[in-house]
C-alpha positions, 0 to 999 in steps of 0.5 A: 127685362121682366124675367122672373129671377131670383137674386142672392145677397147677404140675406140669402135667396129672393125672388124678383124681376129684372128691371135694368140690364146694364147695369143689371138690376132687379126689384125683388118682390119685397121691395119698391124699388130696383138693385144690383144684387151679387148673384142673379138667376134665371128661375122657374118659380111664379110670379105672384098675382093679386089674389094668389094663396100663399104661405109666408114667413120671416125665418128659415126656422119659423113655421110657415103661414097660410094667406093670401096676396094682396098687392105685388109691388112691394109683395104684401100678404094677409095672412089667414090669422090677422087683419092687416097686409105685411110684407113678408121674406120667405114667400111661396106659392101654396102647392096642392101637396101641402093644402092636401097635407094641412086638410088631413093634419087638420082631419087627425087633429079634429078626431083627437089624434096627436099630428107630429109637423115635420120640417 
């Protein structure tokens, strides 16, 4: 109880703990309330903590977007462009390679050079 899990169902991958062992059941970050999903597995991936810089999004194919953690059950994120928490699908913690990224993609583009995303 309490390992840091990520379980899939039809909506693919998410992250969460486990709650219950028999039967198995996990609250994933998302939700308020605990489940049995089909497939569980142990990860290494972080929990979440009030306060944490994060990226969100809703989407495999929507662009990421920069916030921060404001309550962890269920996992709610304001992100930097709005005014209000929500509740995110895809959640991640922002790794240092990315904010290094986004400061030179924001440099180039100050100085007036086209930056090009890649996936």
């Amino acid at each position: 109880v309490g390992d840091r899990v990520r379980a899939r169902d039809d909506d693919g991958w998410m992250y969460g703990n486990i709650t219950d062992l028999v039967p198995l059941k996990v609250m994933l970050d998302m939700e308020e309330r605990s489940n049995k999903h089909p497939y569980v597995e142990h990860t290494d991936v972080p929990f979440f903590k009030v306060g944490d810089r994060v990226r969100a999004k809703n989407y495999v194919r929507e662009a990421w977007k920069n916030g921060t953690v404001t309550d962890t059950h269920p996992l709610f994120v304001l992100l930097d462009t709005r005014n209000r928490s929500l509740l995110w699908f895809l959640v991640e913690h922002i790794s240092e390679d990315s904010l290094t990224d986004a400061a030179a993609t924001q440099s180039a583009a100050s100085k007036g050079l086209k930056v090009k995303q890649l996936p």
